[in-house]
KEKE-3310 file (N, C-alpha, C; in steps of 0.2 Angstrom, whole numbers, plus 5000, padded with zeros to 4 digits):
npx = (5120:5104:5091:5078:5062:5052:5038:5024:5013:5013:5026:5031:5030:5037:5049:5052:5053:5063:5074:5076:5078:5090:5100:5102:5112:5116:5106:5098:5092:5073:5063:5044:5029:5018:5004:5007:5019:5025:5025:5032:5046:5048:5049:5061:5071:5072:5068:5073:5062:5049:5040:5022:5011:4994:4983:4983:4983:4980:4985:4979:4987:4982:4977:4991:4998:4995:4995:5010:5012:5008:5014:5031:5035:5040:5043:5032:5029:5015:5009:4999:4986:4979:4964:4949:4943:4959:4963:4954:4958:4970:4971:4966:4974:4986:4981:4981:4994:5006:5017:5019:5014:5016:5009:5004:5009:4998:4989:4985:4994:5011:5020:5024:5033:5044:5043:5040:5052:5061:5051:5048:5061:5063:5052:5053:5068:5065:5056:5060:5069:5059:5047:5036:5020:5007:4990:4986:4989:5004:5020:5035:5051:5063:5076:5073:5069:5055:5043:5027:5013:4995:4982:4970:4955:4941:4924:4914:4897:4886:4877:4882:4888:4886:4877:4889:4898:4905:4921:4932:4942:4942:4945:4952:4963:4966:4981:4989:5002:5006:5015:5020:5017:5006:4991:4986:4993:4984:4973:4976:4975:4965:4950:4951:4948:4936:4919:4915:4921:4930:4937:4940:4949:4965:4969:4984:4989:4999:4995:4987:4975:4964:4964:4962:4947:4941:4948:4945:4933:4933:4940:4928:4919:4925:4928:4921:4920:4915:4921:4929:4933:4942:4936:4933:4929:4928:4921:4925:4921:4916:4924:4924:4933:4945:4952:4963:4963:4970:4982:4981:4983:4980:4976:4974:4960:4952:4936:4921:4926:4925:4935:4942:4946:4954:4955:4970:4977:4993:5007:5021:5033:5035:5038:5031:5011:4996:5001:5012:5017:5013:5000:5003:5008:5000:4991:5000:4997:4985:4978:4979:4991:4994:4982:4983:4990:4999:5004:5016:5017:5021:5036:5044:5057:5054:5044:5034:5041:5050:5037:5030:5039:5042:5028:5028:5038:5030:5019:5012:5006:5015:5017:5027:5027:5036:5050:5049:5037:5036:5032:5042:5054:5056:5050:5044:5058:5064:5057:5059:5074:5074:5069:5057:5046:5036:5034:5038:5031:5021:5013:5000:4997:4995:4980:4978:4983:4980:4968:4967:4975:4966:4956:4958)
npy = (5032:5028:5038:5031:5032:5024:5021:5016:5012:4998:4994:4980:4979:4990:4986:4975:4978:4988:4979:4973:4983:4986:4975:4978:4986:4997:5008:5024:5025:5032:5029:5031:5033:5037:5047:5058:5061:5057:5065:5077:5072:5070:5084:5086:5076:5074:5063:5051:5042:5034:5023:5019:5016:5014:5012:5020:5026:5045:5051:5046:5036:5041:5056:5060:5057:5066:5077:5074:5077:5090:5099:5094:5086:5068:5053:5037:5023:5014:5003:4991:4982:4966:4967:4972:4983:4987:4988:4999:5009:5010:5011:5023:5033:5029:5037:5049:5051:5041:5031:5018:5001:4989:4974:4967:4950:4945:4953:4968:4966:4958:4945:4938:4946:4941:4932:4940:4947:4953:4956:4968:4975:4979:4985:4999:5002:5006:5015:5025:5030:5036:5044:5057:5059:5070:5072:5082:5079:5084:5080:5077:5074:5070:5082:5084:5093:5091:5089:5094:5083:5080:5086:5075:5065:5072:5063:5054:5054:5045:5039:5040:5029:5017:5008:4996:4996:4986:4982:4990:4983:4968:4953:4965:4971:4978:4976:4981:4982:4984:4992:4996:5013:5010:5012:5025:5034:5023:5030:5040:5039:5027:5032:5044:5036:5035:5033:5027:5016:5005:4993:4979:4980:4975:4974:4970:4973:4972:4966:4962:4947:4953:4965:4970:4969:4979:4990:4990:4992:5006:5010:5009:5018:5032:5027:5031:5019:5004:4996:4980:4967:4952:4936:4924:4914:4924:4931:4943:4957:4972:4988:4986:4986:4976:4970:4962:4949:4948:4939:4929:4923:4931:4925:4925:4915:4907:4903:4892:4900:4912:4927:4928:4930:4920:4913:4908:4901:4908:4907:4899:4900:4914:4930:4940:4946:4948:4940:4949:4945:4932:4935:4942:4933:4924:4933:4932:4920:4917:4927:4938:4949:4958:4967:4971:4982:4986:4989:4997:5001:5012:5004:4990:4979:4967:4962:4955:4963:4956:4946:4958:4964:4952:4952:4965:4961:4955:4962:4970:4985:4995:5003:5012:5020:5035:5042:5052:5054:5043:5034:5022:5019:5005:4994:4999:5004:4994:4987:4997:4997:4984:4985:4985:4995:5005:5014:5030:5038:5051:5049:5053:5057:5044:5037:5046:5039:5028:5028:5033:5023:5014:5016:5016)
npz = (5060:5065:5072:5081:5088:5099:5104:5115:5127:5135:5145:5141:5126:5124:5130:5119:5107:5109:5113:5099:5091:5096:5096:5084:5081:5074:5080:5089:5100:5107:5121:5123:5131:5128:5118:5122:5125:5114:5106:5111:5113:5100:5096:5102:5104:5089:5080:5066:5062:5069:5080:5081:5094:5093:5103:5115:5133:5140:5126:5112:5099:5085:5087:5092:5080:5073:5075:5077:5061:5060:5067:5068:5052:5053:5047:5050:5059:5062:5075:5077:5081:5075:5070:5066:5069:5075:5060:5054:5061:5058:5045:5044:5052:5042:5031:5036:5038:5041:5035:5036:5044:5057:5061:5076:5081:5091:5095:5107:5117:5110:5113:5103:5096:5091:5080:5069:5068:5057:5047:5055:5055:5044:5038:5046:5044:5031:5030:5036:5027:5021:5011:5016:5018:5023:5030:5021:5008:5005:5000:5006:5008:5021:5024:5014:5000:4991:4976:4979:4979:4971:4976:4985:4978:4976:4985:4977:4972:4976:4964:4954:4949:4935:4925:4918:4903:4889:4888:4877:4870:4870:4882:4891:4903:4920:4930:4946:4955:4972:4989:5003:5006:4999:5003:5004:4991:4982:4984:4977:4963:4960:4962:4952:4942:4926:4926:4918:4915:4905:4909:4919:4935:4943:4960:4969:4985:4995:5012:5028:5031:5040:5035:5021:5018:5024:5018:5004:5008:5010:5000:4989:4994:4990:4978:4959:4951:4956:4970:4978:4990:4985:4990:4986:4970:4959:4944:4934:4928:4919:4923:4935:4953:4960:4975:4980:4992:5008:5016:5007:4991:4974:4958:4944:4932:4918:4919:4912:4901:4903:4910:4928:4944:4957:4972:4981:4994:5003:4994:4998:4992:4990:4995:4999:5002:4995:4982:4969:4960:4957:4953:4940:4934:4932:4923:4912:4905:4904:4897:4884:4881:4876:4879:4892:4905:4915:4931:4943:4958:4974:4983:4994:4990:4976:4972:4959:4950:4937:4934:4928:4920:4911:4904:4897:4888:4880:4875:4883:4891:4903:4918:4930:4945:4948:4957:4962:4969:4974:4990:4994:4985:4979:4973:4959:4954:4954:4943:4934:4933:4927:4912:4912:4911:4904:4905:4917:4928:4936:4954:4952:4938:4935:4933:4923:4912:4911:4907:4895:4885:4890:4884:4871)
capx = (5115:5095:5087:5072:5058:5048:5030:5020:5010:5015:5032:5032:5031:5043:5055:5054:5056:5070:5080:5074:5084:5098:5104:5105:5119:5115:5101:5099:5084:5072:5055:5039:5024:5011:5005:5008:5027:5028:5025:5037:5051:5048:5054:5068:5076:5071:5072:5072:5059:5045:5037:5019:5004:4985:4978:4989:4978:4982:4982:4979:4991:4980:4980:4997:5001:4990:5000:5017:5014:5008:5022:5036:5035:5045:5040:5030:5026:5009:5009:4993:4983:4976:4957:4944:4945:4965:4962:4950:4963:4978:4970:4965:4982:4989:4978:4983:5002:5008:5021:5018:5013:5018:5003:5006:5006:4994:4984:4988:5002:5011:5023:5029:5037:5051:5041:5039:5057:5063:5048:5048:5067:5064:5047:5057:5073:5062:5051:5068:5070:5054:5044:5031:5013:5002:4981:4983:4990:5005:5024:5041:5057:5068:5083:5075:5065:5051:5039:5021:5007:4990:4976:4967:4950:4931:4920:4910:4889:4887:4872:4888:4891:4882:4879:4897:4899:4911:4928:4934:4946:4942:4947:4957:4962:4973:4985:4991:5005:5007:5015:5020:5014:5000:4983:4985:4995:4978:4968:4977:4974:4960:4945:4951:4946:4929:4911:4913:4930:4930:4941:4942:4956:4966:4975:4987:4992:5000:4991:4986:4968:4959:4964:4962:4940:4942:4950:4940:4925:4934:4939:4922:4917:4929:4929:4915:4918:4912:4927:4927:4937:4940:4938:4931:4931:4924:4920:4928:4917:4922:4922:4924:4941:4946:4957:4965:4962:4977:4984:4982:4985:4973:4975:4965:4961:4947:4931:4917:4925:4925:4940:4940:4948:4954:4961:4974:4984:5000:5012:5027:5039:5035:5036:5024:5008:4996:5006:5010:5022:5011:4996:5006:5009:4993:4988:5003:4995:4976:4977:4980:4999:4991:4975:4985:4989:5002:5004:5020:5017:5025:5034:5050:5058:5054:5038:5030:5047:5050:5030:5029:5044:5039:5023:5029:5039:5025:5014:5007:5010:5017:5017:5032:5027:5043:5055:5048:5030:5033:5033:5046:5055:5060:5044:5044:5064:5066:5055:5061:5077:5074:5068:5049:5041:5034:5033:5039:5028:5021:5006:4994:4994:4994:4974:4975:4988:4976:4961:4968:4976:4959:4948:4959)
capy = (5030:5030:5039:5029:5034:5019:5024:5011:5012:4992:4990:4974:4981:4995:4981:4970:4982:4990:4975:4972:4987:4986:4973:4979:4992:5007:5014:5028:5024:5032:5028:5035:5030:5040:5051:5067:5061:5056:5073:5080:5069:5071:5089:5086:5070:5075:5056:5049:5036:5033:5017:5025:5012:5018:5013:5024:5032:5049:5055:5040:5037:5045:5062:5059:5054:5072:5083:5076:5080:5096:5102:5090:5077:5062:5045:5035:5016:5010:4997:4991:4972:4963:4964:4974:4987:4988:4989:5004:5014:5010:5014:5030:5032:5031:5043:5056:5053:5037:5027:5009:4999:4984:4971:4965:4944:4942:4958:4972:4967:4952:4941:4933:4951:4938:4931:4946:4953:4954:4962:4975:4982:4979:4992:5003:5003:5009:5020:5030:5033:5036:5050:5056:5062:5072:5072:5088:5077:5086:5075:5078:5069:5073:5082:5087:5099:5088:5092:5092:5079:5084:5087:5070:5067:5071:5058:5056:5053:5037:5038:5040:5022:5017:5001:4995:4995:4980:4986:4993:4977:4960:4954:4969:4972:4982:4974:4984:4978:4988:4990:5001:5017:5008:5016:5033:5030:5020:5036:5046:5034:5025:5038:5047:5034:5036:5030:5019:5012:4998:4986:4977:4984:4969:4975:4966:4977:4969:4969:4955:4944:4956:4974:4970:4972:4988:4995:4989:4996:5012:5014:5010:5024:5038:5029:5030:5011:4998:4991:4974:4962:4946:4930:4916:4916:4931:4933:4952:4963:4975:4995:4986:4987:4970:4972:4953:4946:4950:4932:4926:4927:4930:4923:4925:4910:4905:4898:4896:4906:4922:4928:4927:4928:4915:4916:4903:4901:4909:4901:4900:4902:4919:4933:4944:4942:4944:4942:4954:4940:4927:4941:4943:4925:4921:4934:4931:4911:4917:4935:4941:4955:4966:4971:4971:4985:4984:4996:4996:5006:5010:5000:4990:4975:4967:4957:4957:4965:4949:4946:4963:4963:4948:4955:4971:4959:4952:4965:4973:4991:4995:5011:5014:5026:5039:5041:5058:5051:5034:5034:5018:5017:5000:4990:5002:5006:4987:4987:4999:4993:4978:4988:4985:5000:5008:5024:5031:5044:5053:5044:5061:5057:5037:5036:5048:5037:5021:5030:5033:5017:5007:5019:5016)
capz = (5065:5063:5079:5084:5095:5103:5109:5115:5132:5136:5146:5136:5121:5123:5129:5117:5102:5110:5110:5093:5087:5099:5092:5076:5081:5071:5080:5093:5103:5116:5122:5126:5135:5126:5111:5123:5125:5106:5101:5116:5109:5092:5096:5108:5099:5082:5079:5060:5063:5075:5081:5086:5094:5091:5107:5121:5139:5139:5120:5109:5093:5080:5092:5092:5071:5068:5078:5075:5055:5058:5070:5065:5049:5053:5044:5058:5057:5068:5079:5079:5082:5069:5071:5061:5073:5074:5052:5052:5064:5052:5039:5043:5051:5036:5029:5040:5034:5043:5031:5036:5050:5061:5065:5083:5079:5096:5098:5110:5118:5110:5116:5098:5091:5088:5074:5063:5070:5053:5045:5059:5055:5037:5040:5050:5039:5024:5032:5038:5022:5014:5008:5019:5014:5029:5029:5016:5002:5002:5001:5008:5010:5025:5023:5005:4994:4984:4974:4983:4977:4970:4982:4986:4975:4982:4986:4972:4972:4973:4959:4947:4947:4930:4922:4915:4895:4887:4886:4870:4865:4873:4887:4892:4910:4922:4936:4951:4962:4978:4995:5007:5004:4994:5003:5001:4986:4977:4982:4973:4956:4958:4961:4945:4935:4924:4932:4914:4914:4902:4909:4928:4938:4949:4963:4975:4990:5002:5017:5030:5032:5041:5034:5014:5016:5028:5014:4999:5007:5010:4993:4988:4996:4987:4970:4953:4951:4962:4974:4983:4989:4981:4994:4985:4962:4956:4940:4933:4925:4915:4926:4943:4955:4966:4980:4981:5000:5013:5018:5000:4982:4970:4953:4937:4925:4916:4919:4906:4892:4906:4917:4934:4949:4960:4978:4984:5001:5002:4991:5004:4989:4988:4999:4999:4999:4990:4978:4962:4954:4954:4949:4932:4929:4930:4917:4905:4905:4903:4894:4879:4884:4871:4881:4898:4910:4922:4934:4950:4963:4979:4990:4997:4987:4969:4970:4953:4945:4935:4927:4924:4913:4906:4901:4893:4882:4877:4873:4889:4893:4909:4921:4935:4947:4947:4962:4964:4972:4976:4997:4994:4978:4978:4967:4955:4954:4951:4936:4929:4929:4922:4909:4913:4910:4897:4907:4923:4929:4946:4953:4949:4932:4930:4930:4915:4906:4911:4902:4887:4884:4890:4878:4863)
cpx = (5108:5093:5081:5067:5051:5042:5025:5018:5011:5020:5034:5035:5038:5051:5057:5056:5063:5076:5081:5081:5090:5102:5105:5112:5118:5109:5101:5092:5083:5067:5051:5035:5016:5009:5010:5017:5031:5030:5031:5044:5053:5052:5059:5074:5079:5073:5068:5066:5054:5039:5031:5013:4999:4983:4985:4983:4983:4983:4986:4984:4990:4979:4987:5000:4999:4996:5008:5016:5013:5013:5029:5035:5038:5038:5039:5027:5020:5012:5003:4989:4979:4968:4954:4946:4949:4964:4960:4955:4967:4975:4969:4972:4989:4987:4979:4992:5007:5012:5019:5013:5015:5012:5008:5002:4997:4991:4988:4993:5005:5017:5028:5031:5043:5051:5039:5047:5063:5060:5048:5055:5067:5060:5051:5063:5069:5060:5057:5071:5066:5051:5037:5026:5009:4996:4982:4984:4997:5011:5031:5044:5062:5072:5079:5070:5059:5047:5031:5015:5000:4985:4971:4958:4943:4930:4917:4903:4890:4880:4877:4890:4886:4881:4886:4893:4904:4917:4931:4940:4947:4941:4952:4956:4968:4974:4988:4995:5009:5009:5016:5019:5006:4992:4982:4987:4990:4972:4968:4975:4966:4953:4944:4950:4939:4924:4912:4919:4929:4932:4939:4949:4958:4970:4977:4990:4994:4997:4989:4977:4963:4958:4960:4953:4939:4943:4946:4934:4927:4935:4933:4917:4919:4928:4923:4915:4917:4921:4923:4931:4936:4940:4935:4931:4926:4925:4923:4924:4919:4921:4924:4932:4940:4952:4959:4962:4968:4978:4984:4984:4980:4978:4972:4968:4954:4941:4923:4917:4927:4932:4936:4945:4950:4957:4961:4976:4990:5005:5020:5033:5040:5034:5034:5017:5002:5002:5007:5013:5018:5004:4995:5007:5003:4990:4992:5000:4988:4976:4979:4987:4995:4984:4976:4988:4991:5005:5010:5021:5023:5027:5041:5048:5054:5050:5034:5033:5046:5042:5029:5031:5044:5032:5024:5033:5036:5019:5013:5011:5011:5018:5023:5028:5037:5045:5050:5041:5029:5036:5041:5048:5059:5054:5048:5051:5067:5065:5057:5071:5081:5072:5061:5044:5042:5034:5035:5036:5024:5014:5000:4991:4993:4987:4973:4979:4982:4972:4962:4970:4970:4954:4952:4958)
cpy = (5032:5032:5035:5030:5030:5021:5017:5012:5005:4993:4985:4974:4985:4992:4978:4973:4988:4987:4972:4976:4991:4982:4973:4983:4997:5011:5017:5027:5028:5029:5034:5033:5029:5044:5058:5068:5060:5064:5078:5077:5069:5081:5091:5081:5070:5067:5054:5046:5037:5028:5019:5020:5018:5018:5014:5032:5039:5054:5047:5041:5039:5052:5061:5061:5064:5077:5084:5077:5087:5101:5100:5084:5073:5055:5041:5027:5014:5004:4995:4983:4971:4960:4970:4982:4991:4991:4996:5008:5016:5013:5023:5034:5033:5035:5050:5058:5047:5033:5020:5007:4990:4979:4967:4956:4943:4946:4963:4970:4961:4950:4937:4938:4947:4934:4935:4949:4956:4960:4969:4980:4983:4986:4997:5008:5007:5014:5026:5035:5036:5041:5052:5062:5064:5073:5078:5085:5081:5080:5079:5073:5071:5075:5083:5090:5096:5089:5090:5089:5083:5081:5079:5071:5066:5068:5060:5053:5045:5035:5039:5033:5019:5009:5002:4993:4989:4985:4985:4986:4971:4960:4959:4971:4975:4978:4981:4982:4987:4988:4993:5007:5017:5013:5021:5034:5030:5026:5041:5045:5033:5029:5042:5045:5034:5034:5024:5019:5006:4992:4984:4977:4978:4974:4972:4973:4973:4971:4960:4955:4950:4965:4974:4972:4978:4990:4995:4992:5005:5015:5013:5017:5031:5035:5027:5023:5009:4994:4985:4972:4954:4940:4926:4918:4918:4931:4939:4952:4969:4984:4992:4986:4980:4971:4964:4952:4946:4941:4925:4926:4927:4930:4925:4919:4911:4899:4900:4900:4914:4921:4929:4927:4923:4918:4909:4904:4903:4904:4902:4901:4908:4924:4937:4941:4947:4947:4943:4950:4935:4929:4941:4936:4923:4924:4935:4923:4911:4923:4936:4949:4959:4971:4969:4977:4984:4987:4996:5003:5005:5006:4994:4980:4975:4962:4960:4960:4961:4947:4950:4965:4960:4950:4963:4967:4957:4955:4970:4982:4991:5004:5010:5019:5029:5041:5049:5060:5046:5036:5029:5017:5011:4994:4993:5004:4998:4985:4992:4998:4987:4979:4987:4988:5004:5014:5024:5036:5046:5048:5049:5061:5051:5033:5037:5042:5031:5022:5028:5026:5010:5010:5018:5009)
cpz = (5063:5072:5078:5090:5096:5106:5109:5124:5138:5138:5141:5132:5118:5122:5126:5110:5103:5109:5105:5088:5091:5098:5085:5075:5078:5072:5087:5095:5109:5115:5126:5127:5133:5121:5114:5125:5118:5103:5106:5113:5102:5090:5099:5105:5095:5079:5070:5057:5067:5073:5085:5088:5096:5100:5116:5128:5138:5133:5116:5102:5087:5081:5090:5085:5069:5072:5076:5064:5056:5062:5066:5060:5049:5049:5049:5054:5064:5070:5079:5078:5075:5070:5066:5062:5072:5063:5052:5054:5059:5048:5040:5047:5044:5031:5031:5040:5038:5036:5029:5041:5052:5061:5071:5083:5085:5099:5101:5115:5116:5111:5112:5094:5086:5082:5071:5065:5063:5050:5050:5057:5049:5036:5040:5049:5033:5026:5035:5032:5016:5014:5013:5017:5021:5025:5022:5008:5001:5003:5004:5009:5014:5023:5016:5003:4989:4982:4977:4977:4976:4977:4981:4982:4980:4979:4980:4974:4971:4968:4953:4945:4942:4931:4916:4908:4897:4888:4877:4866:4870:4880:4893:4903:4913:4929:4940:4956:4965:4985:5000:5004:5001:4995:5001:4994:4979:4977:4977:4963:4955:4957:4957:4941:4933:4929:4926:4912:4913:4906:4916:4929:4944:4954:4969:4979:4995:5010:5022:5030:5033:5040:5026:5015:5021:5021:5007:5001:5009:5006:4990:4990:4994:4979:4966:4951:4957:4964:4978:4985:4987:4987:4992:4974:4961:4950:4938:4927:4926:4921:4935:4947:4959:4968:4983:4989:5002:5012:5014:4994:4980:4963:4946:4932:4922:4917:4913:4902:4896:4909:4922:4941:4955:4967:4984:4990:5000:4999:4997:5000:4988:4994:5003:4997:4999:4986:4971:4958:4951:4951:4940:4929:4925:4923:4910:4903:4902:4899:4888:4881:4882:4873:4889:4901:4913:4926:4941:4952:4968:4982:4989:4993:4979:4967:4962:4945:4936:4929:4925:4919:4907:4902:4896:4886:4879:4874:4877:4889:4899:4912:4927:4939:4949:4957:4965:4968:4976:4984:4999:4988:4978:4973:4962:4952:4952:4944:4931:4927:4927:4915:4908:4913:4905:4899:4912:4923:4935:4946:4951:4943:4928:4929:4925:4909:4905:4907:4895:4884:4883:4885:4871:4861)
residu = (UNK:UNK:UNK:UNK:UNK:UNK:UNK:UNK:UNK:UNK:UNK:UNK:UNK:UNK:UNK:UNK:UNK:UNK:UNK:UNK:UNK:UNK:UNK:UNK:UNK:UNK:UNK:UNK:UNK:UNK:UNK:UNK:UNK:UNK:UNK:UNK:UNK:UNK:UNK:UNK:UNK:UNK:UNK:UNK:UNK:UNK:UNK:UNK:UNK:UNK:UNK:UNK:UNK:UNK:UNK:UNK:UNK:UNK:UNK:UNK:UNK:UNK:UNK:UNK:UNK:UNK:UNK:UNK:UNK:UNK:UNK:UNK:UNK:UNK:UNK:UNK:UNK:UNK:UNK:UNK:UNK:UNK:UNK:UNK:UNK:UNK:UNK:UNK:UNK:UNK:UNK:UNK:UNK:UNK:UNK:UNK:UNK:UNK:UNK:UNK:UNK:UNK:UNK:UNK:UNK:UNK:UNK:UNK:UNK:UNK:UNK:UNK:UNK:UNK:UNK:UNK:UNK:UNK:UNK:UNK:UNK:UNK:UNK:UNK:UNK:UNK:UNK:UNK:UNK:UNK:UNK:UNK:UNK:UNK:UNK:UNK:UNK:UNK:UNK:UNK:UNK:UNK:UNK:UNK:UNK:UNK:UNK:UNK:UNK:UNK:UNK:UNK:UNK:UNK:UNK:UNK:UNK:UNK:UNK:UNK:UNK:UNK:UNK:UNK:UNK:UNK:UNK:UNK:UNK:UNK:UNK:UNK:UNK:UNK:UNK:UNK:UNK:UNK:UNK:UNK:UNK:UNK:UNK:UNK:UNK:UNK:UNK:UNK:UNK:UNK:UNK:UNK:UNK:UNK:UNK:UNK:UNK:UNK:UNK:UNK:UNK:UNK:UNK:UNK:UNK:UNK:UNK:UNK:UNK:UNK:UNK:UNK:UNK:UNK:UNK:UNK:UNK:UNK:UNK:UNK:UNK:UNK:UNK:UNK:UNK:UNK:UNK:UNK:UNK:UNK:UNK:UNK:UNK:UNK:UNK:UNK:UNK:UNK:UNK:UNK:UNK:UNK:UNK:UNK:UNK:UNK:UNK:UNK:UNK:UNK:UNK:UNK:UNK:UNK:UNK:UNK:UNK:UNK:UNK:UNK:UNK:UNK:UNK:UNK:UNK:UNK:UNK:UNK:UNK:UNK:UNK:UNK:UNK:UNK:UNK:UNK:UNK:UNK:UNK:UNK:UNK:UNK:UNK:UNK:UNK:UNK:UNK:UNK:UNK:UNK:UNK:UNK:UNK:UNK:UNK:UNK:UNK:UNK:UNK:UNK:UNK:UNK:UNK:UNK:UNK:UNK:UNK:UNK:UNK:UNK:UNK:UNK:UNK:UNK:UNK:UNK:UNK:UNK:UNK:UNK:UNK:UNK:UNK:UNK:UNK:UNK:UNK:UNK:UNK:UNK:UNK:UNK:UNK:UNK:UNK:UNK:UNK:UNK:UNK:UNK:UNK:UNK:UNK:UNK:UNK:UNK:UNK:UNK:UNK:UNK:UNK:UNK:UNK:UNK:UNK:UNK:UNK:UNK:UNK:UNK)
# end
């Protein structure tokens, strides 16, 4: 049995996520009203999981998220609406050691959970199982002994951001597919890359419409490259990072002799989105493998498995993050075996591998 502990301020809410996972039969559920019940229950239940909403009278879900790591760490999924707003929270939410989160199709309290009720236990299932990381950077696995993460990088000046050199061998470029775990995750990578990192960095994160440019201007904020998100064809220039758009794909083809960026509508044959499968296709069809970079991070299922594979046989070099880091090892545990990666290594040290690789 998975203990589950439901926090949500909403009757409704509470309602409709309880019988979500009571018919699933293997979970042990309570509920809570509020943060200052969450953290009451999180010492009384001691529940596997916890389902935690941001905006709760009494002590609101980011009060709540900070206490239950530093008393008790259990792995906690947000609840939280899909506006700009709702984005900023989660994000920082998950900065503070949060796993996942839930978007609520209709805002604060919504009515159609029956349409997401899949991805909610899928969430929920994972994150039961998953690695959790508090504000300090450090990691653990319930029930286990793992090795703690390096300390998250300082903000850098933002007068370190130079004018970008060519890169050292053509068109060369780095892919990123990511998903749960993913923000926290990307901080610990991206910000250690140089201020003149030759190549343009793609990354797909799964994330919906309205969180993907929150977060690009967050990492913009921590990393010596220039971050953006991509929402119409962007040209890639070499040192910069692009963060796909939620609720789409983004591509790369060629226009005028240059790469570039493209961003489609969800393709409905593929799961995830953006997505890291069709990411790679794109740049096994436009790219040169041998000046390609392909990086699988954290995160639940086997988007981008498949192109990435294909690209290693083609030339490309390939990175795994290793079990002993990834918050979800099921990306990265795919491609590796498929035998798609050229390395399997923590996330701490796959900036330095990127370096080298793009300065040679």
């Amino acid at each position: 049995m998975i203990k589950l502990l439901i926090v949500d301020d909403s009757a409704l809410m509470r309602r409709q996520l309880n019988a979500i996972f009571q018919a699933e039969g293997d979970f042990e559920i309570r509920l809570a009203r509020n943060g200052r019940e969450a953290v009451e229950e999180n010492a009384d239940f001691e529940p596997d999981v916890i389902t935690l909403d941001i905006n709760m009278p009494e002590m609101d879900g980011l009060t709540a998220l900070s206490l239950l790591m530093a008393e008790r760490p259990v792995p906690v999924v947000m609840v939280s609406s899909l506006t700009e707003k709702g984005a900023l929270a989660t994000l920082e939410a998950l900065n503070l050691g949060a796993v996942d989160y839930i978007p609520k199709p209709d805002g604060t309290i919504s009515l159609t959970m029956v349409q997401i009720e899949s991805e909610v236990i899928a969430k929920v299932r994972a994150a039961a199982r998953a690695r959790i990381r508090t504000a300090r950077g450090l990691a653990t696995r319930i029930r286990s002994d793992a090795p703690s993460r390096a300390a998250r990088p300082q903000r850098p000046e933002r007068d370190e951001k130079p004018i970008r050199r060519s890169g050292t061998r053509g068109d060369g470029l780095v892919l990123i597919g990511v998903s749960t775990g993913g923000p926290r995750t990307l901080e610990d990578i991206l910000p250690r890359l140089a201020a003149d990192f030759p190549w343009p960095v793609l990354v797909a994160q799964h994330m919906p419409t309205s969180f993907t440019r929150p977060f690009a201007e967050r990492m913009d904020t921590l990393c010596r490259l220039s971050v953006s998100e991509v929402s119409r064809p962007t040209p890639l220039e070499p040192g910069n990072i692009y963060i796909g758009r939620g609720g789409a794909d983004m591509l790369i083809a060629r226009r005028g002799g240059r790469l570039t960026a493209l961003i489609r509508p969800e393709d409905p044959s593929h799961l995830w989105h953006p997505s890291v499968e069709l990411l790679g296709r794109s740049a096994i069809e436009h790219c040169d493998p041998a000046n390609v970079i392909a990086v699988m991070l954290t995160g639940m299922g086997h988007d981008g498995a498949a192109a990435f594979t294909e690209l290693k046989r083609l030339g490309a070099r390939t990175i795994a993050e290793s079990e002993e880091t990834a918050v979800v090892f099921g990306m990265p545990a795919e491609l590796i075996q498929r035998g798609g990666a050229s390395l399997v290594m923590p996330a701490e040290r796959i900036a330095d591998q990127i370096q080298i690789w793009a300065e040679r």
